[in-house]
N, C-alpha and C positions, 0 to 999 in steps of 0.2 A: 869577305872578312875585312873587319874594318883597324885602322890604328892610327897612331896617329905621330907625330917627327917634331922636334921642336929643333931652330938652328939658332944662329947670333941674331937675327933680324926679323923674326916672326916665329908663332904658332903654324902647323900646316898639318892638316887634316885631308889625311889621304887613307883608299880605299884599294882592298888588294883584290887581284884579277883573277882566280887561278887557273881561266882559261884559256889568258894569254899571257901569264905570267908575269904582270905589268901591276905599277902602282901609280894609281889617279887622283890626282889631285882634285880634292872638293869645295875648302876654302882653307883659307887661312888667314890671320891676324897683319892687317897692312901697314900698323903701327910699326916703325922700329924701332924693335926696344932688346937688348940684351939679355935673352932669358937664358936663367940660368939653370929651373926645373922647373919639369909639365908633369901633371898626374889628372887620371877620370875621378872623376863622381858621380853618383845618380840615387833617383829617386823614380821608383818605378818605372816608366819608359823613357823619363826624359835622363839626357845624359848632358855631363860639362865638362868643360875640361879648365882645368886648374894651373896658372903659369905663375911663377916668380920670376922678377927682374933684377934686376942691377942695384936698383936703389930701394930692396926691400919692401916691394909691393905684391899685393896677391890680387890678381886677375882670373872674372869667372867666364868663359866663351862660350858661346853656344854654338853648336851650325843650327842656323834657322834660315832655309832656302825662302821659306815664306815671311819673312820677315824685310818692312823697306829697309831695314839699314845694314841690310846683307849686300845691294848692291846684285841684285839678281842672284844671288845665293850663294855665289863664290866667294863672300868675305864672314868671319867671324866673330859676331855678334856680341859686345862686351855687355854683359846684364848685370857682374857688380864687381866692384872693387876694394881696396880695405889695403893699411899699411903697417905690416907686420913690425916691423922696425927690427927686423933684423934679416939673416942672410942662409939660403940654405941650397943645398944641390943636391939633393934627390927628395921625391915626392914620391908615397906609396899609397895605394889603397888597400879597403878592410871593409870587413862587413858591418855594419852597425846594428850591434845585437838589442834587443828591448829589455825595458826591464822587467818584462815579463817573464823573459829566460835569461839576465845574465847573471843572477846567482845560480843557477839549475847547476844542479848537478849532474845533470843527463840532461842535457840540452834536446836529444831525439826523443827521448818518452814528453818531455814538456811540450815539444811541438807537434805531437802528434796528438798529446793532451788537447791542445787549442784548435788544432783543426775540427774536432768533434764538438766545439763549441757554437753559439747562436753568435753570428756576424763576424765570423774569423775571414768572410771576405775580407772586408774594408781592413780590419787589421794586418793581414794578409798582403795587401797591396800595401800598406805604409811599412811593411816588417822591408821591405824590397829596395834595402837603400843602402850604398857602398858610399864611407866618407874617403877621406886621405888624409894622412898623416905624413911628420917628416920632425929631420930633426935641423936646429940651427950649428954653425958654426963655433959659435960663443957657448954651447952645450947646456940650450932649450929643447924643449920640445912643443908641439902644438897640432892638432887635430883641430880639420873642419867636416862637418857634417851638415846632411841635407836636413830640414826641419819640415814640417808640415807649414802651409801658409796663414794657419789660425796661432799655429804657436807662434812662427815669423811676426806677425802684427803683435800679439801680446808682450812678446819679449823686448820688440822696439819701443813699445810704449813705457815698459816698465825701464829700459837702458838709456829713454830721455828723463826722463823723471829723475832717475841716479846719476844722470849724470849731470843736473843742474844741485842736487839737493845735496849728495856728496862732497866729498873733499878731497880735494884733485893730487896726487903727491910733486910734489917740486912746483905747484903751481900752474901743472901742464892741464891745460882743457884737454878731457874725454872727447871731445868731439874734433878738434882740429887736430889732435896728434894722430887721429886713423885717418887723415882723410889721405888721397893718392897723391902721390909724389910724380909730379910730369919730369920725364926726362928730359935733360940741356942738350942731347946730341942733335944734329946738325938734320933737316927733316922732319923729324918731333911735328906731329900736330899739336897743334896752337890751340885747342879749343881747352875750354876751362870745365864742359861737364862730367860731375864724378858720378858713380853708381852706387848708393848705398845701400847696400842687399845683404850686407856680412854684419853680425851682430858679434859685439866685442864680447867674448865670454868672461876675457880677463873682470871682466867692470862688473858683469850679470852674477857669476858667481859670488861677490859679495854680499847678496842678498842673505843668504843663506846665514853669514856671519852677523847681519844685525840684530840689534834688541829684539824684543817682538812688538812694541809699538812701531817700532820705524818701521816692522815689516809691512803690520797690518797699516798705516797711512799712505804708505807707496802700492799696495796693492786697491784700495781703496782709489786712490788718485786715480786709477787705471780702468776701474771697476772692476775689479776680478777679486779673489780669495787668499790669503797664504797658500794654503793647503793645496788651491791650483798649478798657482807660483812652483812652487816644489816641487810638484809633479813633474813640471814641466822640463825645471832645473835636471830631474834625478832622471829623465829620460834622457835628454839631452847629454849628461856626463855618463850614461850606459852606454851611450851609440858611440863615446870617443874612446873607448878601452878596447884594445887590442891582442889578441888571444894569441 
């Protein structure tokens, strides 16, 4: 059985024994940084684990034993990061429904519907994704979920394009207000590289509100379609509603 401990000074990723009733340590985050909430995610077999800090940061970890920046496997693997700008202390997970069942009204006949269908594998294996959700202090909310890696690229593409061609409010750049916030405590690694793996929905969902020419020239910019675009939007906002 596995779970996992978050304290003031790191992530730790431990494994429970139950046949000598003991909890083992696998890796953990060597950074210190103040977190404040940890929650999982996943996407078919791979799993993350999800941390908020101090200064309003969201951190994505891996355990990846085969990985060189583990460290021989004991340390864990930061793969992206993003800066919520704001503060929260609990993190939960949920299933991320498709939107192929999240209007159903009988969720069990529809899924039973699609297993007797041609290529309900591959579907099948992307249906297999659990996001996290939380709520802030200041009385937000926000939901991240896993995406596929073909939507990952599409949606970057289209989230730089909006966010040079848009219109920033108060002046703030889309891209320097997400980036990660290093902590000033005393220790702090020094190094300056960020992880940008988390796509800002706040910016992405805009799309949906523009004209139809700005939509169809941003999608064009990208090579892709509206109608794709949408798609992708409207799966994406089914997998962060929560039952």
């Amino acid at each position: 059985m596995l779970c996992f401990h978050f304290s003031y000074d790191s992530l730790h990723f431990l494994v429970w024994r139950e046949s000598d009733k003991s909890l083992t340590l696998l890796a953990k985050d060597y950074e210190p940084t103040a977190i404040f909430a940890s929650g999982v995610m996943s996407r078919g077999s791979a799993i993350a684990f999800i941390c908020h800090d101090e200064r309003g940061n969201i951190q994505l970890l891996q355990y990846a034993p085969s990985d060189e920046a583990a460290r021989g496997g004991n340390r864990m693997v930061c793969r992206s990061d993003f800066y919520l700008g704001a503060q929260t202390v609990t993190i939960n997970s949920h299933w991320c429904r498709s939107s192929l069942l999240c209007a159903s009204a009988n969720v069990t006949s529809s899924w039973a519907a699609l297993q007797r269908q041609e290529g309900f594998k591959s579907y099948s294996d992307e249906n297999k994704r659990f996001g996290v959700h939380f709520g802030t202090i200041d009385g937000g909310m926000g939901t991240i979920v896993p995406v596929s890696e073909q939507v990952f690229w599409r949606m970057t593409a289209l989230q730089s394009i909006m966010g040079n061609a848009l219109e920033c409010h108060c002046s703030l750049n889309f891209r320097m207000w997400r980036l990660f916030r290093r902590t000033s405590r005393r220790g702090a690694c020094q190094s300056m590289e960020r992880r940008k793996g988390i796509l800002d929905g706040s910016l992405l969902f805009r799309y949906s509100e523009l004209p139809l020419q700005e939509q169809e020239d941003f999608a064009s910019a990208i090579g892709s379609t509206v109608g794709l675009i949408m798609d992708n939007l409207l799966e994406i906002e089914c997998a962060t509603l929560i039952s």
